[in-house]
Structures are given as structure tokens and as C-alpha cells.
PDB file with SEQRES, HELIX, SHEET and CRYST1 records, atoms N, CA, C and O in Angstrom:
SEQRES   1 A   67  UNK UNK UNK UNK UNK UNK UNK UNK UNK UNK UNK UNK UNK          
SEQRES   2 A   67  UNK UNK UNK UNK UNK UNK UNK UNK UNK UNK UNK UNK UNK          
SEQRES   3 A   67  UNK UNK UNK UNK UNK UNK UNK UNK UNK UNK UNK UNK UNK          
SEQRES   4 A   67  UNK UNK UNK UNK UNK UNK UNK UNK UNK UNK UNK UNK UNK          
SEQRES   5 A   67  UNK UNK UNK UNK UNK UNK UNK UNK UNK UNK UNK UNK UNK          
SEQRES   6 A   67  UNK UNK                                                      
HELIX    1 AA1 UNK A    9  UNK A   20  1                                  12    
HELIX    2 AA2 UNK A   24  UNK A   47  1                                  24    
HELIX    3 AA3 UNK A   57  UNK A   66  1                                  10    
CRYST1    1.000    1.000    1.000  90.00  90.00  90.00 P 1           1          
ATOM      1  N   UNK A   1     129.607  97.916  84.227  1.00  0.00           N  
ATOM      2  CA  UNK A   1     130.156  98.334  85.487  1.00  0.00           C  
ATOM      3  C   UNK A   1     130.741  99.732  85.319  1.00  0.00           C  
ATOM      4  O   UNK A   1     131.668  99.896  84.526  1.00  0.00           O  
ATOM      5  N   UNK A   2     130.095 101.063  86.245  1.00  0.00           N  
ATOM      6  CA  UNK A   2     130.848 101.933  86.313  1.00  0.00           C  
ATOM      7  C   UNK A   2     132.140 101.970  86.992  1.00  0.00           C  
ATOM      8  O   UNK A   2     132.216 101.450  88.105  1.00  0.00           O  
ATOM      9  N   UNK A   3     133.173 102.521  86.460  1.00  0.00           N  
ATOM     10  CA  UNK A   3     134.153 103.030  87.429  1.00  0.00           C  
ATOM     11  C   UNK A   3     135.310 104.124  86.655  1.00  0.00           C  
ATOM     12  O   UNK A   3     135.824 103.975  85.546  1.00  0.00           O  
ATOM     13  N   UNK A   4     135.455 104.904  87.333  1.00  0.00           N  
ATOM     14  CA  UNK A   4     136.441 106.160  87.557  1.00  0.00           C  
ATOM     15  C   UNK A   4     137.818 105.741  86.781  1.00  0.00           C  
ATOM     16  O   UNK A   4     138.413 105.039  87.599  1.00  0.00           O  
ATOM     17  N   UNK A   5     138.484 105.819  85.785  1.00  0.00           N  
ATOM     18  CA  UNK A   5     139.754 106.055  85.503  1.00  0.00           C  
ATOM     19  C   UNK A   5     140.057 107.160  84.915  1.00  0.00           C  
ATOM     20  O   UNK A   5     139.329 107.850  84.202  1.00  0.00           O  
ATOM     21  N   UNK A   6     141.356 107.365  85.276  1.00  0.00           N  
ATOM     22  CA  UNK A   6     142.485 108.553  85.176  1.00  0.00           C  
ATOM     23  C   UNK A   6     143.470 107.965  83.936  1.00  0.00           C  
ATOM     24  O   UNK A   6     144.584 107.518  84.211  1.00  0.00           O  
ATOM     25  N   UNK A   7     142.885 108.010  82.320  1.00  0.00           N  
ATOM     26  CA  UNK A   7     143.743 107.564  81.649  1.00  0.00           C  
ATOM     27  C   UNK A   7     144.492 108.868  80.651  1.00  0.00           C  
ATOM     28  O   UNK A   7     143.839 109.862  80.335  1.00  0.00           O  
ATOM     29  N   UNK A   8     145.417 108.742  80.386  1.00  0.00           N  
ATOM     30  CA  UNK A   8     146.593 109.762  79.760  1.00  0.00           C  
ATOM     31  C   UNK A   8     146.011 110.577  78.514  1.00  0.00           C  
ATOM     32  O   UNK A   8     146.335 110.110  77.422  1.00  0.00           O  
ATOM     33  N   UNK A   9     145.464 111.352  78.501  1.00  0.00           N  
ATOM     34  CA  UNK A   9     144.044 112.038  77.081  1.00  0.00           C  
ATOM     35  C   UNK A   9     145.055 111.635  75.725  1.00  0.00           C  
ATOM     36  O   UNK A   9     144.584 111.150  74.697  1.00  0.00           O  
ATOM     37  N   UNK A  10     146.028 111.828  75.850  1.00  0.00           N  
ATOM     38  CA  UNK A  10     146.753 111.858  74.123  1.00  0.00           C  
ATOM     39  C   UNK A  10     146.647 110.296  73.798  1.00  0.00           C  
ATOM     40  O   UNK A  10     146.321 109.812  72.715  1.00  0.00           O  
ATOM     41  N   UNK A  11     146.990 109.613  74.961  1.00  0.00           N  
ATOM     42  CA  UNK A  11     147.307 108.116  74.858  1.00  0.00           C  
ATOM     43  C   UNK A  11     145.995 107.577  74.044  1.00  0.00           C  
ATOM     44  O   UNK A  11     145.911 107.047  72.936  1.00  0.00           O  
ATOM     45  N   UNK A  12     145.130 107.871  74.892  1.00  0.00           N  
ATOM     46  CA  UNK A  12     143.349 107.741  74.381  1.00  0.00           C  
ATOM     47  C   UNK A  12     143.107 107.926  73.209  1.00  0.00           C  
ATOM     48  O   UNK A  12     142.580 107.247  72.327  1.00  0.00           O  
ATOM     49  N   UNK A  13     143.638 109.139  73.276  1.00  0.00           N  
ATOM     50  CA  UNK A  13     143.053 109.934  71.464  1.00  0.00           C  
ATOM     51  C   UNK A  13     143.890 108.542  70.079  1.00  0.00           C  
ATOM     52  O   UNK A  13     143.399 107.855  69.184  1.00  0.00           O  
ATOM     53  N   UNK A  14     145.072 108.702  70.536  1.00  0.00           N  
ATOM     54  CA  UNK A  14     146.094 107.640  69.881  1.00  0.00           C  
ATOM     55  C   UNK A  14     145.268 106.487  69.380  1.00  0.00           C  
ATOM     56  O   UNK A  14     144.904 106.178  68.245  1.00  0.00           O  
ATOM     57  N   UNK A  15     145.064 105.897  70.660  1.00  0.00           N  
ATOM     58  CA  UNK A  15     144.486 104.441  70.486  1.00  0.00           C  
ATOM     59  C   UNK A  15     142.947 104.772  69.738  1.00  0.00           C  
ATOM     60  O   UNK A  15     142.921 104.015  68.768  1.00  0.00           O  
ATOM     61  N   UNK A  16     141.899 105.423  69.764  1.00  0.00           N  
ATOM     62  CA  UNK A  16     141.052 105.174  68.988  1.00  0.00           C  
ATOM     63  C   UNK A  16     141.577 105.744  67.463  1.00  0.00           C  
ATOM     64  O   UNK A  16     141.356 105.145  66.410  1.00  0.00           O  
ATOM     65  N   UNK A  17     142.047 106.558  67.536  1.00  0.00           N  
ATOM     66  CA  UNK A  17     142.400 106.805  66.239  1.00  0.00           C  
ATOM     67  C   UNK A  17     142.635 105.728  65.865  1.00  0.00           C  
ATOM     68  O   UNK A  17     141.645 105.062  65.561  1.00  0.00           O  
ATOM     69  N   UNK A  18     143.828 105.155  65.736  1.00  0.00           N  
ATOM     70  CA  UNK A  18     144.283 103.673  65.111  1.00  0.00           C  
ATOM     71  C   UNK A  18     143.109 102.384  65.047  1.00  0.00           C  
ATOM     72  O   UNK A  18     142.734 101.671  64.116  1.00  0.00           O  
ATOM     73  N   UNK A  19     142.700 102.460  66.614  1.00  0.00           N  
ATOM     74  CA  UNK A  19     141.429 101.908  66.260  1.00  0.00           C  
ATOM     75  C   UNK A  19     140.112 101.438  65.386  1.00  0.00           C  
ATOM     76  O   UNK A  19     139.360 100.478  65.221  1.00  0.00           O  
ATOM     77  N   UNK A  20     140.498 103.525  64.699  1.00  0.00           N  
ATOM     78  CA  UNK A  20     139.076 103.713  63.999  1.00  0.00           C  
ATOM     79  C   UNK A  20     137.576 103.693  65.026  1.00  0.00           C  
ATOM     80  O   UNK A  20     136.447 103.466  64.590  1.00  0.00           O  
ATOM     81  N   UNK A  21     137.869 103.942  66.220  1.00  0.00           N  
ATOM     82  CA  UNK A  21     136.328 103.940  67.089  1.00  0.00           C  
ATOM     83  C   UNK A  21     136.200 105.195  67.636  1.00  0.00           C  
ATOM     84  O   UNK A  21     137.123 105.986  67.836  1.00  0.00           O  
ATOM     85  N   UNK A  22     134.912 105.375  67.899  1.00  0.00           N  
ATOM     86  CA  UNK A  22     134.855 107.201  68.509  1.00  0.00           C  
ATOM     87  C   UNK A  22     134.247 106.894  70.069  1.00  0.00           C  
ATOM     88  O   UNK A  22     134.105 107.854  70.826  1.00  0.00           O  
ATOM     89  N   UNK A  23     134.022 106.023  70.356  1.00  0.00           N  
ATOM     90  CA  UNK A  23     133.678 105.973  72.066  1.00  0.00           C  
ATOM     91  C   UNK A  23     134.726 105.355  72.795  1.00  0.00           C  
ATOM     92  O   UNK A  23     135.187 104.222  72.657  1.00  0.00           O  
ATOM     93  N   UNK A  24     135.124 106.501  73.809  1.00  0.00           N  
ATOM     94  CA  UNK A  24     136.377 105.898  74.834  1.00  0.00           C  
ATOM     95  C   UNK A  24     135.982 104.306  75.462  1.00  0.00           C  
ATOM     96  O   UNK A  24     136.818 103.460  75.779  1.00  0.00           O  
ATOM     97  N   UNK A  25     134.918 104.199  75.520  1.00  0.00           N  
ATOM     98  CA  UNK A  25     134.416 102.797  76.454  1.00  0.00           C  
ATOM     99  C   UNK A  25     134.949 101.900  75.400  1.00  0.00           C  
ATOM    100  O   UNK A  25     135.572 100.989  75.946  1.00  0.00           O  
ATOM    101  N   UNK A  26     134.954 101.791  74.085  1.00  0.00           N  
ATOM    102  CA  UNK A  26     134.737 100.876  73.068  1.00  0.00           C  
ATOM    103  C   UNK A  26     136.102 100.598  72.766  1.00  0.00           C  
ATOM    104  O   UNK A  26     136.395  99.506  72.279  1.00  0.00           O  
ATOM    105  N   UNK A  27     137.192 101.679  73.059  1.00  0.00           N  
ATOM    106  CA  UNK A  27     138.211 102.047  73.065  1.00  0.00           C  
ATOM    107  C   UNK A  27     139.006 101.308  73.880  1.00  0.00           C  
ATOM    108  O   UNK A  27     139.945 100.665  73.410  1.00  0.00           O  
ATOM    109  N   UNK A  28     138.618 101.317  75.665  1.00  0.00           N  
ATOM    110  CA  UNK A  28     139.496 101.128  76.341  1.00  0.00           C  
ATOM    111  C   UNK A  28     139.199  99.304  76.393  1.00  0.00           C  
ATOM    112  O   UNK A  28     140.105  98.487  76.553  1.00  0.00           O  
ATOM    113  N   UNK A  29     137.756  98.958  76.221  1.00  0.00           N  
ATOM    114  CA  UNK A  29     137.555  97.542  75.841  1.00  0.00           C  
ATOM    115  C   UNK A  29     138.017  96.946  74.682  1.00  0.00           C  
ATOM    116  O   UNK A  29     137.746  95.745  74.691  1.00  0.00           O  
ATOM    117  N   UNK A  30     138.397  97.175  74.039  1.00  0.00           N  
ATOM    118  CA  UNK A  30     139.129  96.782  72.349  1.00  0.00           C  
ATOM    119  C   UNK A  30     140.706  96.241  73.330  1.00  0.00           C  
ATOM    120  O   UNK A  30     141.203  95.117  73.415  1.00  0.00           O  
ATOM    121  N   UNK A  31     141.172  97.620  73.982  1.00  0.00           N  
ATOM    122  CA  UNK A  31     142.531  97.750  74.404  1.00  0.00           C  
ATOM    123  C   UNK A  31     142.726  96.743  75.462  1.00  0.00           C  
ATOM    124  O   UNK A  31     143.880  96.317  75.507  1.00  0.00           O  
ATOM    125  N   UNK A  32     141.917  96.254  76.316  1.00  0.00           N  
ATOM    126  CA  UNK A  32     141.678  95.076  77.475  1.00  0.00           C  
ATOM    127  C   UNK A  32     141.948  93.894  76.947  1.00  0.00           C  
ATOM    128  O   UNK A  32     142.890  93.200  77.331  1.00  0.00           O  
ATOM    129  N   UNK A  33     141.096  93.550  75.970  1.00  0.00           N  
ATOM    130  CA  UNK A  33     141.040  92.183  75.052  1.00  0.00           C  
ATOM    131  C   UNK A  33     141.927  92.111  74.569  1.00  0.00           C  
ATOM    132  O   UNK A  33     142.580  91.138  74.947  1.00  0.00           O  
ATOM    133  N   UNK A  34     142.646  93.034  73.394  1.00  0.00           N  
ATOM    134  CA  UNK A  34     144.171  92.523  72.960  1.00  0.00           C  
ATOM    135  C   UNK A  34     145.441  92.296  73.773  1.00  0.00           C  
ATOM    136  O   UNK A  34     146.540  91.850  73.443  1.00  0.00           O  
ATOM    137  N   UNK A  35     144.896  92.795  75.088  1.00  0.00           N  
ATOM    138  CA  UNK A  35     145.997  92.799  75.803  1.00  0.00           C  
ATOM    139  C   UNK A  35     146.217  91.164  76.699  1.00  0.00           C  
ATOM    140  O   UNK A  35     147.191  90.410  76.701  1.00  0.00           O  
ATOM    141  N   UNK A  36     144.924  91.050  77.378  1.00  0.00           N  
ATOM    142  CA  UNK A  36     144.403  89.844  77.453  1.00  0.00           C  
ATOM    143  C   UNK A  36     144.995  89.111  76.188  1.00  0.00           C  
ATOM    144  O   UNK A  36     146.211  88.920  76.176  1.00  0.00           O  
ATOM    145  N   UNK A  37     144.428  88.795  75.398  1.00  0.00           N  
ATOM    146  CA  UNK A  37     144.673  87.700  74.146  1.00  0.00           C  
ATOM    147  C   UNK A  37     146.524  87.735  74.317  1.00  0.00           C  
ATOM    148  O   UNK A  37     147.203  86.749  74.602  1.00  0.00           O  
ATOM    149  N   UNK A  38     146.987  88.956  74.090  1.00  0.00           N  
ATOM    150  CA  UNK A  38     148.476  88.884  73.780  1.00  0.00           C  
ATOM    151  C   UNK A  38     149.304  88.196  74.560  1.00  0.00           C  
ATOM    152  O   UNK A  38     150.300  87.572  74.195  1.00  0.00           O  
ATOM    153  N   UNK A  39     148.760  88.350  75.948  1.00  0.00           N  
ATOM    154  CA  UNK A  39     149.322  87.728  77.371  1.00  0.00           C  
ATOM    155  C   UNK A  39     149.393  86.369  77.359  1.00  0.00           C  
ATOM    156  O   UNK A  39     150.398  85.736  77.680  1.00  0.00           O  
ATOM    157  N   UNK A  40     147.827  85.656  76.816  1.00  0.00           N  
ATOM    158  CA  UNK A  40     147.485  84.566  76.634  1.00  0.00           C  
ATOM    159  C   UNK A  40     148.686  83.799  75.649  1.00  0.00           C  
ATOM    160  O   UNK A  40     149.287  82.805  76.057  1.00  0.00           O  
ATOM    161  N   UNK A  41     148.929  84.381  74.360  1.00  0.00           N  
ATOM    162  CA  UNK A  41     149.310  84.114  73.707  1.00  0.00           C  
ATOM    163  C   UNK A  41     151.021  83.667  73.879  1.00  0.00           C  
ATOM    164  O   UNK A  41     151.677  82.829  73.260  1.00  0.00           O  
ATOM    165  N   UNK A  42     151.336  84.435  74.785  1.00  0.00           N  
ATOM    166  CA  UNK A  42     152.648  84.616  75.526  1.00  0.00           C  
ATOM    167  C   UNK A  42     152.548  83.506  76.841  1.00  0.00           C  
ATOM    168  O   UNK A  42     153.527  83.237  77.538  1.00  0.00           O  
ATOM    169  N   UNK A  43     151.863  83.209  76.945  1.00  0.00           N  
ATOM    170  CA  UNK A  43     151.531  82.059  78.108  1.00  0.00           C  
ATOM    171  C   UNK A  43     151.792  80.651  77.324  1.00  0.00           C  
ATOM    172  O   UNK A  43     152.463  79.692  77.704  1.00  0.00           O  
ATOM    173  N   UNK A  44     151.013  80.829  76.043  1.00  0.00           N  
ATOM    174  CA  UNK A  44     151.094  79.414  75.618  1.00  0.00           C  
ATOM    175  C   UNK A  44     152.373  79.342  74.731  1.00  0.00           C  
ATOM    176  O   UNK A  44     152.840  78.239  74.444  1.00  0.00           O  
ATOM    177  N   UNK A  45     152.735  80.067  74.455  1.00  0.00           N  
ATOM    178  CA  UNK A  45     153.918  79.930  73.561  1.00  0.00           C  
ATOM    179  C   UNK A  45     155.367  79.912  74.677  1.00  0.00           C  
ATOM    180  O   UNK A  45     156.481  79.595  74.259  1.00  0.00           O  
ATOM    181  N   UNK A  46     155.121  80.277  76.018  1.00  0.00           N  
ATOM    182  CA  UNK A  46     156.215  79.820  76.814  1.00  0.00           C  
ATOM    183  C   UNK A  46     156.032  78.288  77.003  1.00  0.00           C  
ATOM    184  O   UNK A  46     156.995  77.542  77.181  1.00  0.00           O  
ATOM    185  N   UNK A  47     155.111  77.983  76.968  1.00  0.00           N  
ATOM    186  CA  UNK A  47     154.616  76.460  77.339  1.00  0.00           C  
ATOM    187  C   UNK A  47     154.974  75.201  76.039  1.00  0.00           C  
ATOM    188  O   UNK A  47     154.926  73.973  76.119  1.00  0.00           O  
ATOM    189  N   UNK A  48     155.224  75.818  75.238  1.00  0.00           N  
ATOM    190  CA  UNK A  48     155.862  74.934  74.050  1.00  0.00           C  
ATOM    191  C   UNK A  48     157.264  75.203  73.756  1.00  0.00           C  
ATOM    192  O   UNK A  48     157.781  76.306  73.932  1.00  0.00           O  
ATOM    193  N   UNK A  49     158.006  73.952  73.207  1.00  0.00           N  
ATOM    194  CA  UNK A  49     159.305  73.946  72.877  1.00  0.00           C  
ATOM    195  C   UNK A  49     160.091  74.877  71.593  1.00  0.00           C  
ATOM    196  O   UNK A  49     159.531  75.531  70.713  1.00  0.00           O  
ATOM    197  N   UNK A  50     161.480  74.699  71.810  1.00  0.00           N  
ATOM    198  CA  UNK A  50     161.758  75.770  70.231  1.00  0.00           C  
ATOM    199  C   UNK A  50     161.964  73.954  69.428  1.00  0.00           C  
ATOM    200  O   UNK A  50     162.101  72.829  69.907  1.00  0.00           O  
ATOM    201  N   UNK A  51     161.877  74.576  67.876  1.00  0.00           N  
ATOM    202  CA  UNK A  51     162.854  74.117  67.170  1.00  0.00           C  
ATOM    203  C   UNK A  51     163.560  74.530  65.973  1.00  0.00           C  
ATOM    204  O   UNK A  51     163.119  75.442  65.274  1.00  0.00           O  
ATOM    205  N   UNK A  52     164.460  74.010  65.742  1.00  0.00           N  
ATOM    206  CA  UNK A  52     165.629  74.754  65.456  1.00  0.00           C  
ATOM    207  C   UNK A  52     165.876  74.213  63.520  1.00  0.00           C  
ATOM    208  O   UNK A  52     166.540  73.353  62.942  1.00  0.00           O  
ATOM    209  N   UNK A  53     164.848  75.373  63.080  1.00  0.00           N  
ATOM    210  CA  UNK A  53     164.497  75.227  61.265  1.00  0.00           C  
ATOM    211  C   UNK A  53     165.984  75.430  60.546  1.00  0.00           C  
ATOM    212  O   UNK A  53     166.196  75.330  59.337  1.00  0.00           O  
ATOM    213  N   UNK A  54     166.785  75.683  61.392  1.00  0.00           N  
ATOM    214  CA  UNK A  54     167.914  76.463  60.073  1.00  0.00           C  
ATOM    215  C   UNK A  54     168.851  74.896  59.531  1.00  0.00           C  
ATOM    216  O   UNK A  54     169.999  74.591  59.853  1.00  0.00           O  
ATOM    217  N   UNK A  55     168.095  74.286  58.824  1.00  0.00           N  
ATOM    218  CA  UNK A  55     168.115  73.067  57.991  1.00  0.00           C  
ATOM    219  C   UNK A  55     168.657  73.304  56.370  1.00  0.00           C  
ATOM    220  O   UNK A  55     168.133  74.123  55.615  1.00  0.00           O  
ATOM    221  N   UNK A  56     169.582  72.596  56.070  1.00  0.00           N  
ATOM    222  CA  UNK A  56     170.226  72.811  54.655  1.00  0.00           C  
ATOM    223  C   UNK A  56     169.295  72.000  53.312  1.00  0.00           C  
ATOM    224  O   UNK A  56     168.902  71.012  53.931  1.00  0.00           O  
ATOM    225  N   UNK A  57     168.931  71.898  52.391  1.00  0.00           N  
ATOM    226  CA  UNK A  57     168.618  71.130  51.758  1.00  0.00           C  
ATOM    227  C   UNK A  57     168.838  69.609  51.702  1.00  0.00           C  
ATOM    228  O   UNK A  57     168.134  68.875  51.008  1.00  0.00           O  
ATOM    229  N   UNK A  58     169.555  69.303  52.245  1.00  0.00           N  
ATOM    230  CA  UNK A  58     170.319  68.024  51.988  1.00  0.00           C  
ATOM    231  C   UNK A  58     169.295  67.381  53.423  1.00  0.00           C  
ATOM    232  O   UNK A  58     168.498  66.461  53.607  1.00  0.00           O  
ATOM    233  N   UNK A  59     169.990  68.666  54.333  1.00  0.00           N  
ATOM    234  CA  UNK A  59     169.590  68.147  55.689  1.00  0.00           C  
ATOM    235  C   UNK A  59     167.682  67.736  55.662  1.00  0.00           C  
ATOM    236  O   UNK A  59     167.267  66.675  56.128  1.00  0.00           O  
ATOM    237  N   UNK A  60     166.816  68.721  55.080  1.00  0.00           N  
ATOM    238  CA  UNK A  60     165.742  68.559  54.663  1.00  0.00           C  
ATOM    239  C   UNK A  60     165.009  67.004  53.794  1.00  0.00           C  
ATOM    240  O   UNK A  60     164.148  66.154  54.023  1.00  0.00           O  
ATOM    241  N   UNK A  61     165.865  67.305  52.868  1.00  0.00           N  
ATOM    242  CA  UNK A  61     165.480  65.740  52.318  1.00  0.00           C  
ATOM    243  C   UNK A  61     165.864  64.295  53.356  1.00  0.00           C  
ATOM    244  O   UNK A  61     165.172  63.286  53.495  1.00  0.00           O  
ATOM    245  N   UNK A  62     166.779  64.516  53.792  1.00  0.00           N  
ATOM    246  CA  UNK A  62     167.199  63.387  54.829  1.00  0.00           C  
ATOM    247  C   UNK A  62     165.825  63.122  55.511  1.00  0.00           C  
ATOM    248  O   UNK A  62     165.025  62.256  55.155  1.00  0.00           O  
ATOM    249  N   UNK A  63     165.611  64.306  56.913  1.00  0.00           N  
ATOM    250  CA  UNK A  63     164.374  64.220  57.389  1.00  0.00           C  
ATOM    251  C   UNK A  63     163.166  63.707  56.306  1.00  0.00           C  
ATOM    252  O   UNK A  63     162.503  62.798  56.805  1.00  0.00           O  
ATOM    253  N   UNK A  64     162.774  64.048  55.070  1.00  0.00           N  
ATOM    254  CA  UNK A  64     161.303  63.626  54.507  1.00  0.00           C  
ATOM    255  C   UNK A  64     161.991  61.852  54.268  1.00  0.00           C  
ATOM    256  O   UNK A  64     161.064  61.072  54.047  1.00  0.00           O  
ATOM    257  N   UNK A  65     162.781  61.464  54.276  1.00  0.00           N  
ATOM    258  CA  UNK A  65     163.026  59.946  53.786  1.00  0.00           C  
ATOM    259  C   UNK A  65     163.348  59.471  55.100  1.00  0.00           C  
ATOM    260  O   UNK A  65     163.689  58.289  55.070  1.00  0.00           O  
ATOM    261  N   UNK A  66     163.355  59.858  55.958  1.00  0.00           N  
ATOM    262  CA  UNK A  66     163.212  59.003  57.678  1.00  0.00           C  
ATOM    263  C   UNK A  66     161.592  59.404  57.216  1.00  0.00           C  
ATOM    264  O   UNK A  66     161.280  58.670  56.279  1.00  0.00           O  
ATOM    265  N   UNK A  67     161.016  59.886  57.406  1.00  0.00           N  
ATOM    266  CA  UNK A  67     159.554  59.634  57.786  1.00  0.00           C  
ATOM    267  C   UNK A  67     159.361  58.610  57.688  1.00  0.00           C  
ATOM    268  O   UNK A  67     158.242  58.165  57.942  1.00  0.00           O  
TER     269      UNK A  67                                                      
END                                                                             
């Protein structure tokens, strides 16, 4: 799909550099997907609970002998 964007030239240059890619297309699609994935990732991890590791040794062994 063609279409027209107005993206920031240094910003561009930035991101493939780090990239390691030399075509802006390959560039701004790399940059879509992680962003995508990251979002995703932030979706499912709101969707699950905390829990709360800061457990003493003692407290640790307790838990493996309830199992």
C-alpha cells in the first residue's frame, strides 16, 4: 500500500541505524511491529495479577512443604 508520510528525517536516520537496515520502508515496518507487539504485551500483562516475591527463606521453605 502506497501512502504519503511526513516522518521527522533525524528520527528515521536514528531508527535504522540502530536497526542496522538501509530502506526507510523496512524501517518504518520493523518500527510498526514492535510497537504493535509492545502494546500487546502491555495488554496482556494488565490482564494478569501481581505477586508479591519479596519472600524470606524461611518464608520460602514453608510454601515448598504446603505443596
Amino acid at each position: 500500500m502506497r501512502t504519503t508520510l511526513y516522518v521527522d528525517r533525524q528520527l528515521l536516520k536514528e531508527a535504522m541505524r540502530l536497526a542496522n537496515v538501509k530502506k526507510m520502508t523496512e524501517t518504518v515496518n520493523l518500527a510498526l511491529a514492535e510497537f504493535v507487539h509492545r502494546r500487546k504485551m502491555e495488554e496482556l500483562a494488565s490482564c494478569l495479577g501481581t505477586l508479591d516475591l519479596n519472600l524470606t527463606q524461611a518464608g520460602l521453605e514453608q510454601l515448598r512443604r504446603d505443596e
